[in-house]
LUMMIPA-934017 format. One record per residue (C-alpha): residue number from 1; residue in one letter; z, y, x. Coordinates in pm, 1 decimal. Layout:
BEGIN
<site lumlo="NUM" voba="A" c3="Z" c2="Y" c1="X"/>
...
This chain:
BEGIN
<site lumlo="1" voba="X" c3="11806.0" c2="2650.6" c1="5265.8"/>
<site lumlo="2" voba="X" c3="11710.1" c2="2916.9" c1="5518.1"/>
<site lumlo="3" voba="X" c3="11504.5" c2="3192.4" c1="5342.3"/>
<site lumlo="4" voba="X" c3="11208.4" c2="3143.6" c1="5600.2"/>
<site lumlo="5" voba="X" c3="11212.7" c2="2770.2" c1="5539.3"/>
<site lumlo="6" voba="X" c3="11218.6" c2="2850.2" c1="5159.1"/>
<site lumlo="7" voba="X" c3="10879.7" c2="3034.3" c1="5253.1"/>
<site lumlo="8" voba="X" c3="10702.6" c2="2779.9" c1="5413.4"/>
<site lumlo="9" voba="X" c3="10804.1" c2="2523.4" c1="5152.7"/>
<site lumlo="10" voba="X" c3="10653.3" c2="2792.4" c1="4849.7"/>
<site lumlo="11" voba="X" c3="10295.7" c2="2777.5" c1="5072.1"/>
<site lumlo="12" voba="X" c3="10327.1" c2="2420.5" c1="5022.1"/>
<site lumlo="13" voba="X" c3="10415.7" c2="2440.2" c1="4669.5"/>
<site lumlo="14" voba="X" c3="10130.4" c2="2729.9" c1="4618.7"/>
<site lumlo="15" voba="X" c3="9881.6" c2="2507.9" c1="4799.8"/>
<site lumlo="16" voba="X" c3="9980.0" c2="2187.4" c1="4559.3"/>
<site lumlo="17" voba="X" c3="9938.5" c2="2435.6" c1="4238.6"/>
<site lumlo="18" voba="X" c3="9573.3" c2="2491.7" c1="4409.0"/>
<site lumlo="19" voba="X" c3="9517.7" c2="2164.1" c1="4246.8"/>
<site lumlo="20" voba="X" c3="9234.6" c2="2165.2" c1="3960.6"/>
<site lumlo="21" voba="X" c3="9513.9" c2="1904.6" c1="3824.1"/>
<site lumlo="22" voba="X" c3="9718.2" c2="2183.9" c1="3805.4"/>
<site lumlo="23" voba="X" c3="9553.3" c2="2439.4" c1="3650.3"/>
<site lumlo="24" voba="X" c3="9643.7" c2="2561.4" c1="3354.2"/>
<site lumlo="25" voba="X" c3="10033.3" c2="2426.3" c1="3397.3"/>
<site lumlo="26" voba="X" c3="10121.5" c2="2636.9" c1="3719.7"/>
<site lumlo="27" voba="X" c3="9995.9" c2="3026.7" c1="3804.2"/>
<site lumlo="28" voba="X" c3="10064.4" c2="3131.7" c1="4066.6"/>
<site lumlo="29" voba="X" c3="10046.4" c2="3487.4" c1="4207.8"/>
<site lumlo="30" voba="X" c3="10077.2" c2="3742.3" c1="4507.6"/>
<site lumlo="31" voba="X" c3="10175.1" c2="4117.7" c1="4546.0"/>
<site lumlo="32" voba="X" c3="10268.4" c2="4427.1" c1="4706.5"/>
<site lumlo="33" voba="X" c3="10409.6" c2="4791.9" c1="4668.1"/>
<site lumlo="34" voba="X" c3="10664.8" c2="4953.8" c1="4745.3"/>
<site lumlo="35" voba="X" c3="11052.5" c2="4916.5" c1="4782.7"/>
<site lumlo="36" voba="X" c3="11282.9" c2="5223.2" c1="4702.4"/>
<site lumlo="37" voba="X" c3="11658.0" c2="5253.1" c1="4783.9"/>
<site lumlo="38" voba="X" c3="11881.8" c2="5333.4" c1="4491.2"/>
<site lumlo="39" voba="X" c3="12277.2" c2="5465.3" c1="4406.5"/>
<site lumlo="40" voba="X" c3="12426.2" c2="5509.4" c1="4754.3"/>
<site lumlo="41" voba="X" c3="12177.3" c2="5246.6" c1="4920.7"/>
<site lumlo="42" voba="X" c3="11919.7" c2="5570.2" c1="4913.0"/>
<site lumlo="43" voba="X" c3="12102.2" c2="5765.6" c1="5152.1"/>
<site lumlo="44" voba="X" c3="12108.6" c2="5507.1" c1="5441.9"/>
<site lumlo="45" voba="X" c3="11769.9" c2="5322.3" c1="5341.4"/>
<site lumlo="46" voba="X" c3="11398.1" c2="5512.5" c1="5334.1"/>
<site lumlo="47" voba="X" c3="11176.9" c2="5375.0" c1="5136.0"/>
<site lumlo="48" voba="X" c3="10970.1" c2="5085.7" c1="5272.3"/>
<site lumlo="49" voba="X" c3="10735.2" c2="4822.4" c1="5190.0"/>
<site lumlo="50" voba="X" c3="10762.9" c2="4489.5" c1="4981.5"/>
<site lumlo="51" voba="X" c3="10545.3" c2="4147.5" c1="4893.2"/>
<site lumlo="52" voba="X" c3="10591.6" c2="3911.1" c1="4641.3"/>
<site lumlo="53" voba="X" c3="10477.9" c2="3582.1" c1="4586.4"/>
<site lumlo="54" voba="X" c3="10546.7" c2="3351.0" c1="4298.6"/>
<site lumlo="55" voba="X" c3="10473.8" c2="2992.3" c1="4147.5"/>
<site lumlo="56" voba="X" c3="10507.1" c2="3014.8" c1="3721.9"/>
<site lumlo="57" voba="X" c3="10550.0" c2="2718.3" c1="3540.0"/>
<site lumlo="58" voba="X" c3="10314.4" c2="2802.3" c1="3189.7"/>
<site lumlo="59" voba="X" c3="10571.1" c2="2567.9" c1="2933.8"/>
<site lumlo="60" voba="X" c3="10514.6" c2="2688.0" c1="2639.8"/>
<site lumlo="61" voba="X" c3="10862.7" c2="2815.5" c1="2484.8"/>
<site lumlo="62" voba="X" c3="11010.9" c2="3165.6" c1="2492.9"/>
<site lumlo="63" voba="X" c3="11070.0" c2="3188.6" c1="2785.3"/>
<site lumlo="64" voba="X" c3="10845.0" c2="3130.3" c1="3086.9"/>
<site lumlo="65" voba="X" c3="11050.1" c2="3018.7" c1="3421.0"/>
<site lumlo="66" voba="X" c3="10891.0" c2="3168.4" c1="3758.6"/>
<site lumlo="67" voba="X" c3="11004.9" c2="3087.6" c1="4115.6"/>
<site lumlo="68" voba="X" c3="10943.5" c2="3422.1" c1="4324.0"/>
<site lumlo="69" voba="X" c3="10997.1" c2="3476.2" c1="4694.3"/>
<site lumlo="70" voba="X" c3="11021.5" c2="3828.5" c1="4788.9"/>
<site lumlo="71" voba="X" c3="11032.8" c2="4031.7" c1="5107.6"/>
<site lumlo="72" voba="X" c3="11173.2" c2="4409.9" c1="5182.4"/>
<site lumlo="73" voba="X" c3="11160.8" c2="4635.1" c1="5481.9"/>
<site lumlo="74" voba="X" c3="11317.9" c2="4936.1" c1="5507.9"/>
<site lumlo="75" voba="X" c3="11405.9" c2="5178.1" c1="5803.3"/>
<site lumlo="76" voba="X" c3="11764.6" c2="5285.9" c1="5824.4"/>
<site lumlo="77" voba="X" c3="11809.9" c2="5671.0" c1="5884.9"/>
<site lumlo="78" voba="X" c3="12168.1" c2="5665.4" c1="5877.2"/>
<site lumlo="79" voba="X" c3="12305.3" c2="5383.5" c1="6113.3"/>
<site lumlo="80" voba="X" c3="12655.4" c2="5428.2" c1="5993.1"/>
<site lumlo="81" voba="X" c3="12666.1" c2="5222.4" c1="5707.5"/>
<site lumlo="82" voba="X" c3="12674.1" c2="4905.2" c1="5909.0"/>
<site lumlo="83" voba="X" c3="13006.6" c2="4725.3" c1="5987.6"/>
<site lumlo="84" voba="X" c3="13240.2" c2="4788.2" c1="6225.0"/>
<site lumlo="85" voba="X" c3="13140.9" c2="4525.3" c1="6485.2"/>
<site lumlo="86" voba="X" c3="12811.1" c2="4697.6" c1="6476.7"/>
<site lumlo="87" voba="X" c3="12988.0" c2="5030.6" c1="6665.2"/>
<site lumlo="88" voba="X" c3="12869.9" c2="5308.3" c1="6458.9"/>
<site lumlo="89" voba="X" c3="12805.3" c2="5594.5" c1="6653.6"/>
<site lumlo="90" voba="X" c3="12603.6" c2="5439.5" c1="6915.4"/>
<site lumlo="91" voba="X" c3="12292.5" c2="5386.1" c1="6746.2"/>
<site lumlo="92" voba="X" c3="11973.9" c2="5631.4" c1="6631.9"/>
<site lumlo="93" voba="X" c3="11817.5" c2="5368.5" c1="6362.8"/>
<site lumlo="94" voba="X" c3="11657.4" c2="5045.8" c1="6273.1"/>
<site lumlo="95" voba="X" c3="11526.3" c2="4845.0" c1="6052.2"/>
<site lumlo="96" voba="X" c3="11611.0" c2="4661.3" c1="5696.7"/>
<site lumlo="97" voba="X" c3="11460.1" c2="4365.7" c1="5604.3"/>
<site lumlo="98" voba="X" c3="11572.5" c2="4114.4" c1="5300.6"/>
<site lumlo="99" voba="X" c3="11390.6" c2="3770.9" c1="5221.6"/>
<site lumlo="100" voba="X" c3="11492.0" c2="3686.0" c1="4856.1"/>
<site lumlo="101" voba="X" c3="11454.8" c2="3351.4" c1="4681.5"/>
<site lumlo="102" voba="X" c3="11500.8" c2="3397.2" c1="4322.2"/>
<site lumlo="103" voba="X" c3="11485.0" c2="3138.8" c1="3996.7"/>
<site lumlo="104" voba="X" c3="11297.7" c2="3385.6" c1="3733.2"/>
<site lumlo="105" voba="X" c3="11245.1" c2="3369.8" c1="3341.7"/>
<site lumlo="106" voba="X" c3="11021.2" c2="3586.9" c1="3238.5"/>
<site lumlo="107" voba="X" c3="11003.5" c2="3728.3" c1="2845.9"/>
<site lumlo="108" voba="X" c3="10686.1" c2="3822.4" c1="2706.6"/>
<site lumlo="109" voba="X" c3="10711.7" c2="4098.4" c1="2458.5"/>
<site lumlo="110" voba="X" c3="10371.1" c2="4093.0" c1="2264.5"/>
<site lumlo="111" voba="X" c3="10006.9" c2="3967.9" c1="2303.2"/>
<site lumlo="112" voba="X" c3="9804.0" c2="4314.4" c1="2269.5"/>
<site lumlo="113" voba="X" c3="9431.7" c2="4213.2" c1="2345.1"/>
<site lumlo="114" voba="X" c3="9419.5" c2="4184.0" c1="2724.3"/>
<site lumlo="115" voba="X" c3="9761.9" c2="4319.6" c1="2784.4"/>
<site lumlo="116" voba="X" c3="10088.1" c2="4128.6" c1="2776.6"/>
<site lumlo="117" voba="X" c3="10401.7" c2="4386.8" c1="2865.2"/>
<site lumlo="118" voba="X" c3="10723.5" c2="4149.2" c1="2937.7"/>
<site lumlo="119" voba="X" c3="11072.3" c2="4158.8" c1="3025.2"/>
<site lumlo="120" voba="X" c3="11194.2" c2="3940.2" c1="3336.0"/>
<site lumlo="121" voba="X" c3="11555.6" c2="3860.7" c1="3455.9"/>
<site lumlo="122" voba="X" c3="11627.0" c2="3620.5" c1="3774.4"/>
<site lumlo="123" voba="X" c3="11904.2" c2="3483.9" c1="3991.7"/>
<site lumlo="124" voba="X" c3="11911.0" c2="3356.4" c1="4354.5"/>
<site lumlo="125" voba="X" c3="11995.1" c2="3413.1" c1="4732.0"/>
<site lumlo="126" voba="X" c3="11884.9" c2="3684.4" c1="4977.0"/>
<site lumlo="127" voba="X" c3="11895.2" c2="3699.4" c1="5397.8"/>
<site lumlo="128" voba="X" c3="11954.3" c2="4021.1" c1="5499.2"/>
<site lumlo="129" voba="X" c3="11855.3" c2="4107.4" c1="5848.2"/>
<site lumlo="130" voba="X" c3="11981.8" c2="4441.7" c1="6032.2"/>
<site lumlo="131" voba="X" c3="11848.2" c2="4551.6" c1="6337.0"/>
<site lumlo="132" voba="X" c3="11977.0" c2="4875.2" c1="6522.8"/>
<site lumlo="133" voba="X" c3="11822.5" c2="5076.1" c1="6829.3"/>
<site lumlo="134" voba="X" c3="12071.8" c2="5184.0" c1="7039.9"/>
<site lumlo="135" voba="X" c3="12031.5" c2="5512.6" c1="7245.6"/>
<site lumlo="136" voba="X" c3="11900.5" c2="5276.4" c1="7557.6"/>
<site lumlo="137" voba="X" c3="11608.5" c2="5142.1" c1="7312.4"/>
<site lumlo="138" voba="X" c3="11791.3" c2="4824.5" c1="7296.9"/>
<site lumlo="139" voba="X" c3="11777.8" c2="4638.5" c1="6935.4"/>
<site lumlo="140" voba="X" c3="12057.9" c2="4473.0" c1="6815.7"/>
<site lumlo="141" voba="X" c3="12073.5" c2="4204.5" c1="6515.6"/>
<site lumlo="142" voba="X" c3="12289.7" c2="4036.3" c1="6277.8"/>
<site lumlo="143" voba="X" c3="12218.6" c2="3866.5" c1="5951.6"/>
<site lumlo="144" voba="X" c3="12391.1" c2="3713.8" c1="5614.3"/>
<site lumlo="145" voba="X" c3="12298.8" c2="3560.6" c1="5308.1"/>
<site lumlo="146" voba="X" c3="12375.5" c2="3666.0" c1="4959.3"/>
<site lumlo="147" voba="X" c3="12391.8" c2="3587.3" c1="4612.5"/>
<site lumlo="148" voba="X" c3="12107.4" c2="3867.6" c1="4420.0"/>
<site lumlo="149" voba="X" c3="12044.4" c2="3920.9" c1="4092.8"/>
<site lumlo="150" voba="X" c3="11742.2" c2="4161.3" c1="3986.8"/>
<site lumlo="151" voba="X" c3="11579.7" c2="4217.1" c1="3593.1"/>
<site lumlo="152" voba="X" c3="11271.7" c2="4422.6" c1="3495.7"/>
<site lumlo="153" voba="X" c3="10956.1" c2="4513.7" c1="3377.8"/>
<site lumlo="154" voba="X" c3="10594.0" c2="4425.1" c1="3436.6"/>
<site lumlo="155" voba="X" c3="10236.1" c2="4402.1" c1="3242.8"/>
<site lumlo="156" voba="X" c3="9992.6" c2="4182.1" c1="3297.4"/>
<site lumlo="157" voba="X" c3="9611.1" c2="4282.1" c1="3208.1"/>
<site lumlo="158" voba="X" c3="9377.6" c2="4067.3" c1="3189.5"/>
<site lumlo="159" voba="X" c3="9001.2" c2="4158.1" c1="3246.8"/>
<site lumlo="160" voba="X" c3="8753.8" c2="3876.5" c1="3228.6"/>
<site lumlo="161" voba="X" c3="8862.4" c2="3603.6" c1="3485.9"/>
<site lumlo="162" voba="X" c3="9107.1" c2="3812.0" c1="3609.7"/>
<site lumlo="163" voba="X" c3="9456.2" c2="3906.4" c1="3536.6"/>
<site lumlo="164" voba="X" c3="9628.9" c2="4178.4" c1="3744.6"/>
<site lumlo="165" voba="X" c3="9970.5" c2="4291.0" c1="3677.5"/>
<site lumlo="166" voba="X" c3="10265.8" c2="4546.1" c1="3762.6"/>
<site lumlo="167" voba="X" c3="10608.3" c2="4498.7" c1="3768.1"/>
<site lumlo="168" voba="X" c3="10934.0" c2="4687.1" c1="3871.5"/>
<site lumlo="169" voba="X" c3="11231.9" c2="4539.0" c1="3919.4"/>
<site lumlo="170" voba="X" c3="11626.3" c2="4646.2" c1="3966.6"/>
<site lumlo="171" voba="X" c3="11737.2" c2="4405.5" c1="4299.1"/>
<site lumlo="172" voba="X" c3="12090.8" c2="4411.3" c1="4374.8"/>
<site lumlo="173" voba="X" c3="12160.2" c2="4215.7" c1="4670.3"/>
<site lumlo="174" voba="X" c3="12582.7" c2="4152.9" c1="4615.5"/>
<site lumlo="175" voba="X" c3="12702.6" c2="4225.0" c1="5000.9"/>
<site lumlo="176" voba="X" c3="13089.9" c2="4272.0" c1="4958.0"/>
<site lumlo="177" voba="X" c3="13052.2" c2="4509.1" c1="5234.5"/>
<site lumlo="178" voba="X" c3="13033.0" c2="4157.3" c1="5507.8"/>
<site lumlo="179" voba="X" c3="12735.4" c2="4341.9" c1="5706.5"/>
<site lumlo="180" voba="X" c3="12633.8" c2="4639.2" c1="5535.2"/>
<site lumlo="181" voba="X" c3="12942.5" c2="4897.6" c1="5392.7"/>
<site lumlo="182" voba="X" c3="12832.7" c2="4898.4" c1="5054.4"/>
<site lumlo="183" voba="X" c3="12959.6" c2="4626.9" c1="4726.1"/>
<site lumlo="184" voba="X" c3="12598.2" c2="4554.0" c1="4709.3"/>
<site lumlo="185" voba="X" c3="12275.4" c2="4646.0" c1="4826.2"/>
<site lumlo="186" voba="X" c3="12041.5" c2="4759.5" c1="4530.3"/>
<site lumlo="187" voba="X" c3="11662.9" c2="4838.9" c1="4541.0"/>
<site lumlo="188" voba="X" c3="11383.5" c2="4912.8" c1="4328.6"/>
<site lumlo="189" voba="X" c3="11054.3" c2="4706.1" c1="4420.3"/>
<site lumlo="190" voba="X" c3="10736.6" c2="4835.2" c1="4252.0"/>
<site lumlo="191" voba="X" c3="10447.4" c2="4560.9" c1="4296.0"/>
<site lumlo="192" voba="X" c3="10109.6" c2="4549.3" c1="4206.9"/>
<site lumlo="193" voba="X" c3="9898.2" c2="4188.9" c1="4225.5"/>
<site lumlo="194" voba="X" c3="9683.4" c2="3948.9" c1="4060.9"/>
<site lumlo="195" voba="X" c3="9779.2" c2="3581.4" c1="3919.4"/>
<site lumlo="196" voba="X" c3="9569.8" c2="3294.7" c1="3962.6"/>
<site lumlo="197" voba="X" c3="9485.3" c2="3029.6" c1="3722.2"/>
């Protein structure tokens, strides 16, 4: 499934959660921060911006599972990374962006009070979409899809009706060099949001 339609479909999922049927069996939740470029990913990649959205499914087991859909954008500062058919040479920068779709399952740690610190580990495809400017001001594009996998760290707080969390993730994005020259493409998103329900 393309990563965009994946999006649309997760509004429709989000708006069925919306439900008062639903409450109580599906959160769901929304976020932003920022994304930062790690290993040798830093030195092509600045740091950029990220959102999250995701649908949990409240079972109650040890593990909870979460569908998330993630987005990163990042400026390249060092157009050389890209693949051959890209011409390296004859570009001054561009523009980073990966849509993720990833199958979640998140581990709480302990129920302190309000605050719930947890453990989460997922699985699932990224698009990544290059664009270069070219000395002309011409953009050029290419894209691919990828296996990711990604694992982290988050807390959720509660405060009255409302529950607020951050979380911080490992991403790595396994490219095998098809569009990007690296083995994989790894970032560090930092979110902050709220969950619903």
């Amino acid at each position: 499934m393309d990563i965009r339609k994946g999006l649309i479909f997760a509004c429709l999922l989000l708006a069925g959660a919306a439900h008062p049927a639903a409450a109580g069996l599906v959160s769901i939740g929304a976020a932003a921060g920022a994304s930062v470029p790690v290993d040798k990913v830093s030195d092509a990649f600045d740091n950029g911006i990220t959102g999250q959205g995701f649908i949990k499914f409240n079972i109650p087991f040890i593990i909870t599972p979460r569908l998330d859909f993630t987005f990163q954008d990042m400026d390249i500062t060092d157009p050389t990374v890209v693949a051959p058919d890209f011409t390296p040479g004859t570009y001054t920068g561009g523009t980073q962006q990966i849509f993720s779709a990833l199958a979640h399952a998140q581990f709480d740690l302990i129920h302190a009070g309000p605050i719930t610190p947890y453990l989460i580990v997922g699985v699932g495809m990224s698009k990544l979409d290059t664009s270069l400017d070219d000395l002309s001001g011409e953009s050029t594009s290419k894209s691919t899809t990828q296996m990711t996998v990604d694992g982290g760290a988050g807390v959720l707080v509660k405060i009255g009706p409302v529950k607020g969390f951050l979380e911080g993730r490992l991403s790595n994005v396994v490219n095998n060099g098809e569009l990007i020259d690296f083995d994989s493409v790894s970032t560090v998103p930092v979110t902050l949001g709220v969950v619903l329900f």
